[in-house]
LOMAR-848736 format. One record per atom (N, C-alpha, C): x, y, z; residue in one letter. Coordinates in steps of 0.001 Angstrom, whole numbers, plus 524288, in hexadecimal, padded with zeros to 5 digits. Layout:
N
XYZA;...
# end
This chain:
230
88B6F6F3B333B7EX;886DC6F09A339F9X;887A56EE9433464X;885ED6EA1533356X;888D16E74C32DBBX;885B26E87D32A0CX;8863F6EA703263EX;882436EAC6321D6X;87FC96E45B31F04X;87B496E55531DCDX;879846E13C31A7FX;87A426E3333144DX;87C056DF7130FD3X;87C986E09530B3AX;8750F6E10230B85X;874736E465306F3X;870E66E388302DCX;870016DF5B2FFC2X;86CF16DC592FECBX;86CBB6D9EA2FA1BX;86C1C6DD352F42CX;86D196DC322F0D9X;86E5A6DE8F2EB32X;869F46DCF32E985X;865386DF592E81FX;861926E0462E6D5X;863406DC252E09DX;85E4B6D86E2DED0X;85E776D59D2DB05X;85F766D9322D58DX;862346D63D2D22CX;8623C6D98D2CD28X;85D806D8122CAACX;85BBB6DCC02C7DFX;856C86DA792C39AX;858E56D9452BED9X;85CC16D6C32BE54X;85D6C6D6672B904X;85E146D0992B832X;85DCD6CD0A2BE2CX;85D816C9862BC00X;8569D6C5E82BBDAX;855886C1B42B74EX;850DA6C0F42B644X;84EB86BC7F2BA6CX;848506BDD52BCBFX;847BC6BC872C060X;843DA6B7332BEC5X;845F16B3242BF3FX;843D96AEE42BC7EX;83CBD6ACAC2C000X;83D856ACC72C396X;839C26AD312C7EEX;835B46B0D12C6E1X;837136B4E92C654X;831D46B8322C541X;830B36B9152C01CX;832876B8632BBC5X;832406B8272B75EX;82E9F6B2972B65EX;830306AECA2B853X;82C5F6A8302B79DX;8271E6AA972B933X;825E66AC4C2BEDEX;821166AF6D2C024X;81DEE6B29C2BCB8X;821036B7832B9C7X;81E596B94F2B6ECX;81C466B7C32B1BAX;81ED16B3F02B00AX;81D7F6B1462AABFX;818E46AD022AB71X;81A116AA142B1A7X;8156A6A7EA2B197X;8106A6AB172B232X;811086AE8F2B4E8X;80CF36B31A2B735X;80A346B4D42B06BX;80DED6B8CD2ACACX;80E166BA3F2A8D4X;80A446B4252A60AX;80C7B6B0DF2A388X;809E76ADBF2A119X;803BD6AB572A40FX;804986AB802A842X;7FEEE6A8982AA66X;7FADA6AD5C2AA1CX;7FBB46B2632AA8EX;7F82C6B6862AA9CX;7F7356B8982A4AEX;7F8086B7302A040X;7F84B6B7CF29ABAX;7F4746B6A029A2EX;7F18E6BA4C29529X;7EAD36B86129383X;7EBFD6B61428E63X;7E93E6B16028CF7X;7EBF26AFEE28900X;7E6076AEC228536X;7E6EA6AEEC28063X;7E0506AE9527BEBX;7E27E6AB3D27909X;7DE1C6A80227596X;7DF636A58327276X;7DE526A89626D06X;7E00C6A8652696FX;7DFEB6AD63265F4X;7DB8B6A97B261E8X;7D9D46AC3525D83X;7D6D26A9C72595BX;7D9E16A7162555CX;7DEA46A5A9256F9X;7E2416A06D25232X;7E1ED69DBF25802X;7DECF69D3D25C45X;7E0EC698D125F98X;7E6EC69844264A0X;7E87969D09263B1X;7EDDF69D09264BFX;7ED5B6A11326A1DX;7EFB969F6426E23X;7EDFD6A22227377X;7F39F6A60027313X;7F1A36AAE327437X;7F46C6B04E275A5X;7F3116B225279EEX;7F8196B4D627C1DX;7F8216B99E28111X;7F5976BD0D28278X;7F1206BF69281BBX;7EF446C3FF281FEX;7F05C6C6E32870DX;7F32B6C57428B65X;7F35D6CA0D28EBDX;7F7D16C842291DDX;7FC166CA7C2937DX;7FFEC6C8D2296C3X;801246CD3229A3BX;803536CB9B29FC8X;8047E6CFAD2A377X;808A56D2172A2CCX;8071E6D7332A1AAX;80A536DAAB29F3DX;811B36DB552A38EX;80CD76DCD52A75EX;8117F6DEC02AE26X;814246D8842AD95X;811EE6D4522AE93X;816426CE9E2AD57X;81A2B6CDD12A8F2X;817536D15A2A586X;81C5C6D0C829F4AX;820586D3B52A142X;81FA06D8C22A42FX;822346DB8A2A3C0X;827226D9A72A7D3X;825AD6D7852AC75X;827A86D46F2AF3EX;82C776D0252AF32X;829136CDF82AA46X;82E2D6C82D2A7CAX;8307A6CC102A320X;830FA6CF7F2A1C3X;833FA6D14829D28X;838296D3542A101X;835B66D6892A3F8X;83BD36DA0E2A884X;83E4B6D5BF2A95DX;83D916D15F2A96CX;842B06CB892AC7CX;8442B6C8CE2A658X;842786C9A92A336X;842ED6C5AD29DD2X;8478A6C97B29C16X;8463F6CDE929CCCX;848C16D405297D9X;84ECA6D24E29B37X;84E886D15F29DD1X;854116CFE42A1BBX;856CF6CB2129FACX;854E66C91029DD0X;856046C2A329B1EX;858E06C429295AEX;855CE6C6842930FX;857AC6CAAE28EFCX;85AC56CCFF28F88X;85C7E6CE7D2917BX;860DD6D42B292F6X;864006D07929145X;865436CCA1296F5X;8696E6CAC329663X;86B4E6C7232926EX;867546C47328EEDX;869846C11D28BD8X;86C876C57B28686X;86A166C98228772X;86BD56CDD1280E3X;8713A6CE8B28431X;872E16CFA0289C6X;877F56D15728A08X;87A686CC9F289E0X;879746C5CF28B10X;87D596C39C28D86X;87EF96C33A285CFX;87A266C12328335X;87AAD6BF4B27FF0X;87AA96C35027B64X;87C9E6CA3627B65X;87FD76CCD427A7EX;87C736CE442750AX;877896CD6F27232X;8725D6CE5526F2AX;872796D37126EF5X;875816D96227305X;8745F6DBDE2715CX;877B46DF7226E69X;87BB76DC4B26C7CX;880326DD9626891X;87E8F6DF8B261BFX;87BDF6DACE25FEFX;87A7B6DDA625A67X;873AC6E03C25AC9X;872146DF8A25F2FX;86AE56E14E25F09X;86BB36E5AB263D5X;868616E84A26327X;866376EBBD26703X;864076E9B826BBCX;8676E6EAE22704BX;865886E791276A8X;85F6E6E9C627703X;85BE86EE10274E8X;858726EE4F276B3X;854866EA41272C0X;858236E8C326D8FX;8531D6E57E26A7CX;853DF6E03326BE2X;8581B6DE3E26DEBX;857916D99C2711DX;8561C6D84527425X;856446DDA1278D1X;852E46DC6827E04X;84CF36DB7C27D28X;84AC66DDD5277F2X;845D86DF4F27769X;844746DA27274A2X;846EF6D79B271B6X;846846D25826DA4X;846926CE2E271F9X;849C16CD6F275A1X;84B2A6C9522782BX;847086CAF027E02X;844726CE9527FDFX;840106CEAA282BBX;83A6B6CC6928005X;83A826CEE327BDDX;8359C6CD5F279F8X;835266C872278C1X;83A516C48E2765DX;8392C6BEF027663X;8378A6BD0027C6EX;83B196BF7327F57X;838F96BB70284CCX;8323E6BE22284E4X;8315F6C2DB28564X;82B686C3CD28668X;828906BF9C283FEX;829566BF5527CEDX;8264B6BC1027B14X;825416B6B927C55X;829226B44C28272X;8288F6B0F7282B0X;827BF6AE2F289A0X;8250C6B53028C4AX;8237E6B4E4290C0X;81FBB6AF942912DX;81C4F6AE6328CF3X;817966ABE228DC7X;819706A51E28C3FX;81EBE6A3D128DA2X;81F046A05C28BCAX;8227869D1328F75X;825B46A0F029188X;829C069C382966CX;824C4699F3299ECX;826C06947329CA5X;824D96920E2A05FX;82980690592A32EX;8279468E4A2A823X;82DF268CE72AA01X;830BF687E52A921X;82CF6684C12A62DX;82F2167ED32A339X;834BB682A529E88X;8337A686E729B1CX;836DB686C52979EX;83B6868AAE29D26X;83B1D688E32A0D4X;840BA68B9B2A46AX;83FCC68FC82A76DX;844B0692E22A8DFX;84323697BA2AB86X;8418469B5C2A843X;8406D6A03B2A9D8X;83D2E6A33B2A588X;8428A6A7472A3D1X;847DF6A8172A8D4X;84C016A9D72A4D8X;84FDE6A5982A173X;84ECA6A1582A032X;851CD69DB529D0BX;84D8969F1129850X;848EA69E9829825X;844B569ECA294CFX;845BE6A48B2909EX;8442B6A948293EBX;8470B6AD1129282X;84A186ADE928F69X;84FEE6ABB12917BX;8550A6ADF8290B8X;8559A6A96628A10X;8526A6A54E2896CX;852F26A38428620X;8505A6A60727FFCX;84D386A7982817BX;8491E6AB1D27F3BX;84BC16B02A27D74X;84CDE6B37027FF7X;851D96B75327F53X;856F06B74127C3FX;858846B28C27DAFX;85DDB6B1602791CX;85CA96AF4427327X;858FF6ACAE2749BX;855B76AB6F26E2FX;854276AFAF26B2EX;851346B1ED26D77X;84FB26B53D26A54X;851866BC4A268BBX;8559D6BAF726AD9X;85A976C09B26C16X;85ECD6BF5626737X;85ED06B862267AEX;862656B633262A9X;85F966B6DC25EC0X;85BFF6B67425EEFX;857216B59F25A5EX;859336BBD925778X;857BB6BFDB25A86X;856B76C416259C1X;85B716C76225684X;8601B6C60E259DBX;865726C7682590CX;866286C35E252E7X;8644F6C047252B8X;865466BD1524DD5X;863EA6BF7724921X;85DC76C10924972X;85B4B6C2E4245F7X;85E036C87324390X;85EFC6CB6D2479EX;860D36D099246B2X;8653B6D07D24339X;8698C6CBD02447EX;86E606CCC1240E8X;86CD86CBBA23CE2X;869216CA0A23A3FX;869206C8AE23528X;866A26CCAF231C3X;863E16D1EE23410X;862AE6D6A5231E7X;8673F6DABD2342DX;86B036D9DF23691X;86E896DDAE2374AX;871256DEB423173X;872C86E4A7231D3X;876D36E3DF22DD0X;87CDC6E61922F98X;87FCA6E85822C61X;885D46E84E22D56X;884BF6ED452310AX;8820F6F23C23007X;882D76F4E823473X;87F7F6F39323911X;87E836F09923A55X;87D326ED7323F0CX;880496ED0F24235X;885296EA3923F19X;888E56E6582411FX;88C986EC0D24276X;88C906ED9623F41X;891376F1FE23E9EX;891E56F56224616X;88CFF6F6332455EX;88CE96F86624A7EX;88D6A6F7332503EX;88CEC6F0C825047X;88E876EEBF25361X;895F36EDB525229X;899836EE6524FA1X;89E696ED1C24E32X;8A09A6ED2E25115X;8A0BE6F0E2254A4X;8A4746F28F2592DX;8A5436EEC425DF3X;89F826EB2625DF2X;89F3A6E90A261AAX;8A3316E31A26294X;8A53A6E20625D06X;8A9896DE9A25A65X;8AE786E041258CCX;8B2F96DCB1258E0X;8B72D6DCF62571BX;8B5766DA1824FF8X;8B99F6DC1B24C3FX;8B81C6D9B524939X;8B78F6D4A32490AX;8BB676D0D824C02X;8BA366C9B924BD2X;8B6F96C90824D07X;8B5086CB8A25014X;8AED96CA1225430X;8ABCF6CA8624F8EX;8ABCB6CF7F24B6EX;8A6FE6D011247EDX;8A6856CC2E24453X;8ABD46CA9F242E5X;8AB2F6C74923DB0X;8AA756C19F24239X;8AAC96C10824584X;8A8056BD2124757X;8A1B26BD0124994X;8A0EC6C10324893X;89AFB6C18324915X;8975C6C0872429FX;899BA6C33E23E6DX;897E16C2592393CX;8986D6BBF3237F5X;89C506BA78239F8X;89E976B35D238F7X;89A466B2B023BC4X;897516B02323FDCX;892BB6B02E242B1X;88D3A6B03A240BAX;88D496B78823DD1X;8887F6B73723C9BX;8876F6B16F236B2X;88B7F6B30B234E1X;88BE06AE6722E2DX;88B0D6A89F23033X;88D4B6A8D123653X;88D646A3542379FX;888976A09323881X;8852D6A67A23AEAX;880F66A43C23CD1X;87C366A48C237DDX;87DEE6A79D233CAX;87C1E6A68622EB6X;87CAD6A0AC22BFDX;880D969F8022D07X;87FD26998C22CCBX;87F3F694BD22E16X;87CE66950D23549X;87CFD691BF23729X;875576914023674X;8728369758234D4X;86CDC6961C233A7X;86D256952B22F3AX;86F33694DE22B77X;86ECC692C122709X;86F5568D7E22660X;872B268B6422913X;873136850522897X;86D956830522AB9X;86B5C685C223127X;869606851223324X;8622D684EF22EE2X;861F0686CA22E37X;85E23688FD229E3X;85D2F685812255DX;862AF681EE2227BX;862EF680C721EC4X;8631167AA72208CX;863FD67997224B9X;8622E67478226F4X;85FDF673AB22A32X;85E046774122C97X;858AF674782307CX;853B26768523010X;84FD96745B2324AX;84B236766123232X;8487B67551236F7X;8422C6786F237F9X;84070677B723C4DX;84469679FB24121X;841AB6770624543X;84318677802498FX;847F8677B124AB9X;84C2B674F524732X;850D06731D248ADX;853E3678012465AX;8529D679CE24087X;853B667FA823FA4X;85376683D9242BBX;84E106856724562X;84E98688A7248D0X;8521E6893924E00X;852696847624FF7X;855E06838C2549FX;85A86683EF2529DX;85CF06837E24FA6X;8612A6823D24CC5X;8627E6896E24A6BX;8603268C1724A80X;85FFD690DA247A3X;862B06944524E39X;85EA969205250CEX;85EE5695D6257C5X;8640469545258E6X;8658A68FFE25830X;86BD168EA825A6FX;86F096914E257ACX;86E12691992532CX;872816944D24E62X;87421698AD250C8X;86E8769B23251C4X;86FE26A12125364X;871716A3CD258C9X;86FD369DAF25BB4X;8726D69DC826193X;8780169DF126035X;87877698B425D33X;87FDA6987F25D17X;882E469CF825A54X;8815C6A09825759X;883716A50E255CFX;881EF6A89D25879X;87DA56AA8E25D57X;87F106AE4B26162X;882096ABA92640CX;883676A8B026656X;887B56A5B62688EX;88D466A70D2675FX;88E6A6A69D260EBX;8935B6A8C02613BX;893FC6AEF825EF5X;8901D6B17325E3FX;8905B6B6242604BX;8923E6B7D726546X;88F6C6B5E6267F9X;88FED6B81C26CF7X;895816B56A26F83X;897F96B16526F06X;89CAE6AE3826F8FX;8A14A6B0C826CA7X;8A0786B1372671AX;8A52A6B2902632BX;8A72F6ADDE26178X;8A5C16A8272631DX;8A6F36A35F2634EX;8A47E69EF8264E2X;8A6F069AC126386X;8A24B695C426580X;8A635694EE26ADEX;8A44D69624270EBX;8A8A06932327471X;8A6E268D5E2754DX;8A1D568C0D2747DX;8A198686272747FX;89E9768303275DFX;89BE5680132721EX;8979367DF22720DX;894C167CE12753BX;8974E67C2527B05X;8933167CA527FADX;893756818528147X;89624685B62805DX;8943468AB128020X;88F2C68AE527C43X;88EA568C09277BDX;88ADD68BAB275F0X;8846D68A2B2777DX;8868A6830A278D2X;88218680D327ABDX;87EC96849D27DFFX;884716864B28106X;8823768970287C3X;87D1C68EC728374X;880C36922A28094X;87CC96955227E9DX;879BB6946C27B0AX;876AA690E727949X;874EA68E65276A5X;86F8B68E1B27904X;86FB968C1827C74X;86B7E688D628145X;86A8268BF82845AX;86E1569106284E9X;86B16696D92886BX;8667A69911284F2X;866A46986227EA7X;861FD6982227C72X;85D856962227C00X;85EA36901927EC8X;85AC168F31280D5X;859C26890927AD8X;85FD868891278E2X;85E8B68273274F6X;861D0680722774BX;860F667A69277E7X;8613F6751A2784AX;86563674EF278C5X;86ABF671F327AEFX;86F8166F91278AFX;86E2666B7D27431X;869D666716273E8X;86A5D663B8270AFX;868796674926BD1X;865D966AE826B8BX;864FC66ED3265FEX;86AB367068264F4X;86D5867316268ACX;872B4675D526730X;87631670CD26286X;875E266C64266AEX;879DE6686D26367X;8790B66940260F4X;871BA6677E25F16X;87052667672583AX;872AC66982254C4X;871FF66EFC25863X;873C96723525220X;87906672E12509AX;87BE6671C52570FX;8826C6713425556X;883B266C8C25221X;88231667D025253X;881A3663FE24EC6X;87FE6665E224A22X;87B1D668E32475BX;87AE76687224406X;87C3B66E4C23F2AX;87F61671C724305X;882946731D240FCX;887D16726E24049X;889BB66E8F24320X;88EDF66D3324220X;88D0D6693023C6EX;889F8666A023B4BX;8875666379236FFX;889026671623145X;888D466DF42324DX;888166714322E18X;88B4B6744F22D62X;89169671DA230CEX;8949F674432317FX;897B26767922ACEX;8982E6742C22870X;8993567493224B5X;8959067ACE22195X;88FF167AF12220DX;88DBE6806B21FC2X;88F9568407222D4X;890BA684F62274DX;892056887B22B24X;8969B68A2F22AA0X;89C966874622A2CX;8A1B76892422A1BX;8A3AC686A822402X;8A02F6854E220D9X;8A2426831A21BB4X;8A7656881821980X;8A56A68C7021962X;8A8856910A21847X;8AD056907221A0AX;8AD046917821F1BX;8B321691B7221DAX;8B59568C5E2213DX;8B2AE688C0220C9X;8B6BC6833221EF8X;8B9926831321B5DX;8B603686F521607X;8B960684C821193X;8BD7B688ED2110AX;8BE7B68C782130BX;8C0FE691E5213D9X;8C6FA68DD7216D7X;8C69068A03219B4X;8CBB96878021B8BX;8CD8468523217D7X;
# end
């Protein structure tokens, strides 16, 4: 008598875009919302069992961006998981399905603010910080990681010292996109590489040019050093 296979029972690990759209609409339409005494309308009550719901499929979105995109090298995987959940929570009340699916929405949300986070931290690290991670490098690798951090010391400084507004800030995000970039690379493989990770963040190609245009404009503050060294 022939056996029938089993089917392999679904994995839960991957995020279920379908029922997640449901609960956010569900979640946002059942929200009590007040207008406060400056005029300004707030949340006062949200479904608790529904939060809890879209975080179990979001926290999954998370996972994977700290392993693909490797965040939990100089930070603690539990303060990233916890940094990069709470941005998406803070921003249950805000996807619709005009800004996309709700894991593109997400996963954009997550890498921003994981870079954000990882950004901030190196700049209060100190040497035994670093020290303790050492092992995890050959020495070229390290002194190409210190070349990096200086680099990206001066790509916000130009940034800072010539722009303003809107065009600064955007211009600041990319900086720090393009130096987790070659962190995580060890190298530039190439400008439509880039583009590609660039725009998984969720900016523009015609922003990217910009700023490749207008740092190639400042090329000179950036590698002035190593020029005159030839």
């Amino acid at each position: 008598m022939p056996t029938t296979k089993k089917k392999k029972p679904k994995s839960n690990n991957y995020f279920d875009e379908v029922k997640v759209t449901t609960w956010i609409v569900e979640y946002q339409r059942s929200a009590i919302r007040e207008i406060n005494s400056e005029g300004v309308e707030t949340v006062v009550w949200k479904d608790k069992v529904i939060e809890e719901k879209i975080m179990s499929e979001v926290i999954k979105i998370v996972k994977a961006i700290i392993q693909v995109y490797r965040y939990y090298i100089f930070e603690d995987y539990d303060d990233c998981l916890q940094h990069g959940s709470m941005s998406c929570y803070q921003n249950f009340m805000k996807w619709h399905k005009e800004k996309g699916t709700a894991f593109n929405f997400f996963s954009i949300i997550s890498k921003r603010s994981l870079l954000n986070y990882t950004d901030r931290r190196k700049k209060h690290r100190n040497h035994n910080d670093i020290a303790e991670h050492v092992d995890l490098y050959d020495s070229k690798t390290m002194n190409f990681d210190f070349y990096l951090e200086e680099f990206r010391d001066n790509l916000i400084e130009i940034v800072n010292n010539n722009f303003v507004g809107k065009k600064r800030k955007g211009f600041i995000e990319i900086s720090l996109i393009l130096i987790d970039y070659l962190f995580k690379t060890k190298k530039f493989v190439s400008k439509t590489d880039f583009y590609s990770w660039a725009r998984s963040y969720g900016k523009r190609s015609i922003d990217i040019r910009e700023f490749m245009k207008a740092m190639r404009e400042h090329g000179a503050e950036l590698f002035g050093d190593a020029e005159a060294e030839d």
